[in-house]
C-alpha positions in Angstrom: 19.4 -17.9 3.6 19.6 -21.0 5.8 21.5 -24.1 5.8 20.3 -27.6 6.1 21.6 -30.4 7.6 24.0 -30.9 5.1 25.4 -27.4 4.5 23.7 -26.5 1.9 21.9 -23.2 1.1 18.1 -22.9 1.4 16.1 -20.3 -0.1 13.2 -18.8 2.3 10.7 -17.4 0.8 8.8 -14.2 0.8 5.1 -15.0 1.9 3.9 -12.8 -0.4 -0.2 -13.4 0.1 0.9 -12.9 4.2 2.6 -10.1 3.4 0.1 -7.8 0.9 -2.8 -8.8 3.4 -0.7 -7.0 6.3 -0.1 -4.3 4.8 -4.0 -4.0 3.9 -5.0 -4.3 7.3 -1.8 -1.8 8.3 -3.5 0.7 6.2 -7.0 0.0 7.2 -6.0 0.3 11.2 -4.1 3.8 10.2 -6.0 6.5 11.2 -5.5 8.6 8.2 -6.6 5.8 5.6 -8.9 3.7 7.8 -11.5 2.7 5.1 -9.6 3.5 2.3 -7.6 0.4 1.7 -8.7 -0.4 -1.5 -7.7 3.2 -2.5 -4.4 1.2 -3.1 -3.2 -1.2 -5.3 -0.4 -4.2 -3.8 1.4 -6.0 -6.5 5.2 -7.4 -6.8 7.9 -6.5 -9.0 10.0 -9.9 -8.3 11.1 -9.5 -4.4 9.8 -5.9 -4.7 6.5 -4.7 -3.0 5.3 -2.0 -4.8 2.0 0.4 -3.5 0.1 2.5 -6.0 -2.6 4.5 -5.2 -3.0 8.8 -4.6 -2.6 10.6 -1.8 -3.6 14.3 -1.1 -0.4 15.4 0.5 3.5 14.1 0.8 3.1 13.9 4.3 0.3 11.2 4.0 2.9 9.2 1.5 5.6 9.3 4.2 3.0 8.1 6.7 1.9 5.4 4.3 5.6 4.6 3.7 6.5 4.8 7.5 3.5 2.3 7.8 4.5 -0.1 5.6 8.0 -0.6 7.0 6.6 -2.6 10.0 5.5 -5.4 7.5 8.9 -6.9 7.8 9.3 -10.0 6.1 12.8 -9.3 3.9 11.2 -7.0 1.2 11.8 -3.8 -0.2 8.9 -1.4 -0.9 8.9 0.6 -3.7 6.0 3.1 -3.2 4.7 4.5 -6.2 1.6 6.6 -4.5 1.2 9.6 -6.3 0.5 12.7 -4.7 -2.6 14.5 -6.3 -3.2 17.6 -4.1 -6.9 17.8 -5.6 -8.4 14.8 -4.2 -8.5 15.0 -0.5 -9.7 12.6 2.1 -12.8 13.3 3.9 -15.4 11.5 6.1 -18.5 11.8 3.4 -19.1 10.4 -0.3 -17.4 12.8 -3.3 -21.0 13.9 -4.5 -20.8 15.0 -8.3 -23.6 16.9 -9.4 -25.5 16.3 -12.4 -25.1 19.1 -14.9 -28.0 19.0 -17.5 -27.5 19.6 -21.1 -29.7 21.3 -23.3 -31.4 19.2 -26.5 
């Protein structure tokens, strides 16, 4: 909070557009979830950031979480990325094959 010229409070906002678009391209540059921005889901819960999204391991949601904390800007972050041990990351396109079914 700031004061004005007549000593006053001011309320500064949270840029919150500035703010989710950071932390997309913070996630894009990271090396373990470079491509994979739109894996995750930015929204606010009031002053709240809050990340959704899967992850394969806890580790990766501590990196994500470690990530985020350079966005700055007086929020908190409430990370809500599950971790799904099943899903993996990889380099190439989940393939599912195509199962027939006989008539």
């Amino acid at each position: 909070m700031q004061t004005n010229n007549k000593s006053s409070p001011v309320e500064i906002g949270i840029d919150k557009p500035r703010i989710e678009r950071l932390a997309r391209e913070i996630v894009q540059a990271n090396i373990y979830f470079h491509s994979r921005a739109d894996q995750f889901e930015f929204s606010w819960r009031g002053d709240v950031f809050v990340v959704r999204g899967n992850v394969p391991s806890f580790y990766l949601k501590q990196v994500l979480q470690s990530a985020l904390q350079t966005l700055g800007g007086g929020c908190r972050i409430d990370n809500q990325v599950s971790v799904v041990p099943g899903i993996g990351f990889s380099s190439s396109e989940l393939k599912v094959p195509q199962i027939s079914r006989p008539d």
